[in-house]
C-alpha positions in Angstrom: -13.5 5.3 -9.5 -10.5 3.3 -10.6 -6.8 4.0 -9.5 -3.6 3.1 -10.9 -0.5 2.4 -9.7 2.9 3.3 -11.5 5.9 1.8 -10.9 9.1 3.4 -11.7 12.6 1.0 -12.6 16.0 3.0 -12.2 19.3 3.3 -10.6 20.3 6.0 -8.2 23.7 6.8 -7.1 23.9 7.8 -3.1 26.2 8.8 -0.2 25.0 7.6 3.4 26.7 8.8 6.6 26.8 6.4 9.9 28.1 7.4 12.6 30.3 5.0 15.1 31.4 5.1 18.8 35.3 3.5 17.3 37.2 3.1 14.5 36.5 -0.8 14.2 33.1 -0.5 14.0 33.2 2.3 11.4 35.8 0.0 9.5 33.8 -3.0 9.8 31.1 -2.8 6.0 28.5 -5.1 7.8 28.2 -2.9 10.9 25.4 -0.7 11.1 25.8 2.5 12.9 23.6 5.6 13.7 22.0 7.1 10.1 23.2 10.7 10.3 22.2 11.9 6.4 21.2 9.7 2.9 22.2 11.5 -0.3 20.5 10.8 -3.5 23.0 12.1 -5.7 21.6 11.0 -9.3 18.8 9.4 -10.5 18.2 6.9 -13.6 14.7 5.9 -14.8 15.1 2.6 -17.0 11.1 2.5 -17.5 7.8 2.7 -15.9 5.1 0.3 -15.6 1.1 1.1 -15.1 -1.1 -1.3 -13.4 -4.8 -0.8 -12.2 -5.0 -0.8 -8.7 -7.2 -4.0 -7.1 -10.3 -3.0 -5.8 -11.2 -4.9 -2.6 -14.8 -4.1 -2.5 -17.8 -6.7 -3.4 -18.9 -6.0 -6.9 -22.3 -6.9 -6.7 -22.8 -5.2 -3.1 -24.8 -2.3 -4.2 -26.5 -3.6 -6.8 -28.3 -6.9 -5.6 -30.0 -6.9 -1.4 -29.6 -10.5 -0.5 -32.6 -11.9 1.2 -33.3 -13.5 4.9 -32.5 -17.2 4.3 -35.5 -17.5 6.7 -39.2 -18.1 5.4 -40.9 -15.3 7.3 -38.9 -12.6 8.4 -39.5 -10.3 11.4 -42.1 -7.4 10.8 -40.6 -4.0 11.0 -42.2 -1.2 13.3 -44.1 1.1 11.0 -44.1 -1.6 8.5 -47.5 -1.5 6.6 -47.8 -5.1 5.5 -47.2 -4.2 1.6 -45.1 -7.0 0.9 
């Protein structure tokens, strides 16, 4: 069965709170501090996008059994010589 993905394009608007051991640190907008709570505030939606999700597995796998690439193969137990 086929899956899709969709992929959503927006803008969101969001407050993050750090927290610091000083002042410096806190003032400094390249530090990173402690994540305390992330805010999503609002939430824009330019446009979506739908694409069909790969599928990994070998098309053919269940349709075709590949054969020994030897001549004579090994007789199975219980085998009664039919082929």
């Amino acid at each position: 069965m086929s899956k899709y993905l969709r992929y959503q394009y927006g803008e969101a608007s969001f407050t993050q709170v750090e927290r610091f051991d000083n002042v410096e640190k806190a003032a400094d907008p390249s530090a990173k501090g402690e994540s305390v709570e992330i805010k999503v505030d609002d939430i824009k939606i330019n446009f979506s996008k739908v694409n069909k999700e790969k599928d990994e597995r070998v098309k053919d796998s269940s349709a075709k059994v590949q054969r020994s690439p030897r001549k004579e193969t090994q007789k199975v137990s219980g085998d009664k010589g039919l082929s």
